[in-house]
C-alpha positions as CSV (number, residue, x, y, z in Angstrom):
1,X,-44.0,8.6,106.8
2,X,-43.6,5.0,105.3
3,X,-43.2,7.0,101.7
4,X,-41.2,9.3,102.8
5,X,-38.8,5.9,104.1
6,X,-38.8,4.0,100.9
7,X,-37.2,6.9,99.5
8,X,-34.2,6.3,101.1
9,X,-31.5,3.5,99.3
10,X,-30.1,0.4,101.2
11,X,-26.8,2.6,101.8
12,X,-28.9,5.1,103.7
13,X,-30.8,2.3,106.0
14,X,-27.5,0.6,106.3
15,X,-26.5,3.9,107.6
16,X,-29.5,4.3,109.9
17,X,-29.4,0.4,111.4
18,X,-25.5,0.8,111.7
19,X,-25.8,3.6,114.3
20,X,-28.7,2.8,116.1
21,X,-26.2,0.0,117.2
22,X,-23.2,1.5,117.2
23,X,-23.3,5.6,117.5
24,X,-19.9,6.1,117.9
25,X,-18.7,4.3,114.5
26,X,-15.7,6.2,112.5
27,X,-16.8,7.2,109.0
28,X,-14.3,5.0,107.6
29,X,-15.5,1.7,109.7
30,X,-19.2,3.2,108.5
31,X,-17.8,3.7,104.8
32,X,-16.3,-0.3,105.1
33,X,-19.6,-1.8,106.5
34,X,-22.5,-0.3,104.1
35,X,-19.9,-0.7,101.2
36,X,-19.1,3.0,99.8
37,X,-16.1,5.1,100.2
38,X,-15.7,7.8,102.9
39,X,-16.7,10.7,100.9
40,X,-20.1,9.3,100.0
41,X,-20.9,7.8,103.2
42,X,-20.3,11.3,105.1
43,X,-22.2,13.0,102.7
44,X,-25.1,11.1,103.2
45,X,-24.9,11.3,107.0
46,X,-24.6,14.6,106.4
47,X,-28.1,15.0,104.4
48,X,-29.6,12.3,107.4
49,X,-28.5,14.3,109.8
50,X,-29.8,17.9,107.9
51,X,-33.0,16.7,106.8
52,X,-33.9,15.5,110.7
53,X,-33.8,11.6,110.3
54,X,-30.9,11.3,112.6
55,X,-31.8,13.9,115.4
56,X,-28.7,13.7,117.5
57,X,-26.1,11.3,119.5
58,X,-26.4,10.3,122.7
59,X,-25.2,7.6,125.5
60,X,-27.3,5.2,126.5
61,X,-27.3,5.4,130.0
62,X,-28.2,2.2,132.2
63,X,-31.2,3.8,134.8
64,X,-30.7,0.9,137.1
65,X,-27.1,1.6,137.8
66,X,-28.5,5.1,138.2
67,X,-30.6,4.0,141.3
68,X,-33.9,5.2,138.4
69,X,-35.1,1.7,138.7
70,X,-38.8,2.4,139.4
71,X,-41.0,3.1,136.3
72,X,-44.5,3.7,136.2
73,X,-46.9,4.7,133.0
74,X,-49.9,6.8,134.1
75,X,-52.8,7.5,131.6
76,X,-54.2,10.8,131.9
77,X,-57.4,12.4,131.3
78,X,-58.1,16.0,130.7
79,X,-60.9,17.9,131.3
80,X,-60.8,19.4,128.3
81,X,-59.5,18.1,125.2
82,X,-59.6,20.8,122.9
83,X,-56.4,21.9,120.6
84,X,-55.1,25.1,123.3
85,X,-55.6,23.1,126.4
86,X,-53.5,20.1,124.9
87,X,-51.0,22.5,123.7
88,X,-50.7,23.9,127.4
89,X,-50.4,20.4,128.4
90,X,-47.4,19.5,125.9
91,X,-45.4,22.8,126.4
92,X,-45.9,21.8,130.4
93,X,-45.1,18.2,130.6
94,X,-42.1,18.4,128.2
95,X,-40.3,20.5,131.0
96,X,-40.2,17.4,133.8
97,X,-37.3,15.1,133.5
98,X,-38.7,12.4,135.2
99,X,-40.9,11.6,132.4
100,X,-39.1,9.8,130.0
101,X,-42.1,9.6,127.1
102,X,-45.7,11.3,126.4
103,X,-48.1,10.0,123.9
104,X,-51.4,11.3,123.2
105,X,-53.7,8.2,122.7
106,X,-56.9,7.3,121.1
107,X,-59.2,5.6,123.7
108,X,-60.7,5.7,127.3
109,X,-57.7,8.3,128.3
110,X,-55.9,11.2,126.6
111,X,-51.9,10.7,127.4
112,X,-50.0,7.9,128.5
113,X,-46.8,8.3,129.8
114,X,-43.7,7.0,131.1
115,X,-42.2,8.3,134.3
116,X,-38.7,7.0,136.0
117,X,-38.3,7.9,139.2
118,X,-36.0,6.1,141.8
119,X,-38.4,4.7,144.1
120,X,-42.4,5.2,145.3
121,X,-41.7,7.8,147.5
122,X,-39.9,9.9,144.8
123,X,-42.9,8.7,142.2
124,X,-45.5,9.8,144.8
125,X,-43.8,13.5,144.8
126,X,-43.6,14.0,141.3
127,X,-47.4,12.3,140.3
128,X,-48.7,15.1,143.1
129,X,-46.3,18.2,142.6
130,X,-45.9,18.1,138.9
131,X,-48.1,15.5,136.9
132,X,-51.5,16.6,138.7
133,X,-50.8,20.5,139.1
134,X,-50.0,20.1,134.9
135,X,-52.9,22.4,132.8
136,X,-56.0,20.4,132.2
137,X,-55.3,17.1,134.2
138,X,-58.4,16.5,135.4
139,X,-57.5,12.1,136.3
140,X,-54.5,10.3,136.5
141,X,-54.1,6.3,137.2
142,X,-50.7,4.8,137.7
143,X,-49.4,1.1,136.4
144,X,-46.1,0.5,138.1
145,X,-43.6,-2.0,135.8
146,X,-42.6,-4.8,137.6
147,X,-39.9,-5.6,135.1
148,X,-38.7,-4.0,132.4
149,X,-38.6,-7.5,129.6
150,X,-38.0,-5.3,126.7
151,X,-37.0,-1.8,126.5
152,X,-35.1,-1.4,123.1
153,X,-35.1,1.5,120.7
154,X,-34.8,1.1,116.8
155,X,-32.3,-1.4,116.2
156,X,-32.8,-1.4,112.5
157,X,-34.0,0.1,110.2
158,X,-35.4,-2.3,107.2
């Protein structure tokens, strides 16, 4: 992956830093800021956009003012880790919204992930009726964030 992002100029990862700050930029603001004309610039956003680097636009919604303020990462263990039971366990847990992130991790558990719920009660009902009924779970153990002290996505792209 690193080769693959040297590859790209500084007009492309002025691009990329550019919107992850500002998504909703005009191509002529973007054109002024990396230093190309419009033509160029769209192009290139173009080829970012086909070849997968930028995936999509989105808001960035605030979960507090959402009443989502309750986060809580649970590591998982499965009872079997081979490549079909792990695949059973992706296609399932990619289907509940409250979990925001999965990673499957080296170590003492298999996933980690990151649920947002609106309170215990509602984190309590999800962990039972869709984390632990999900193919393979054979442990779960919850952390519950206090505070959230960074929570950031790519902000630039160097």
């Amino acid at each position: 992956m690193q080769d693959e992002f040297e590859a790209y100029d500084r007009f492309d990862r002025a691009i990329l830093t550019t919107l992850a700050e500002e998504g909703r930029i005009s191509i002529t603001e973007l054109a002024r800021r990396i230093g190309l004309s419009k033509s160029p610039t769209q192009a290139r956003l173009r080829r970012l956009e086909e070849i997968g680097v930028i995936r999509g636009y989105r808001a960035i919604l605030d979960p507090i003012r959402l009443g989502l303020d309750h986060v809580a990462f649970v590591e998982v263990r499965m009872a079997d880790t081979r490549e079909a039971s792990l695949e059973a366990f992706n296609q399932a847990v990619a289907s509940i919204p409250e979990i925001e992130q999965v990673h499957l991790i080296a170590g003492n558990f298999d996933y980690l992930l990151k649920v947002r719920t609106a309170d215990m009660r509602s984190y309590r009902a999800v962990l039972a009726e869709k984390i632990s009924t999900l193919p393979g779970v054979s442990a779960t153990s919850t952390y519950v964030a206090m505070q959230a002290v960074k929570d950031d996505g790519i902000a630039e792209v160097s």
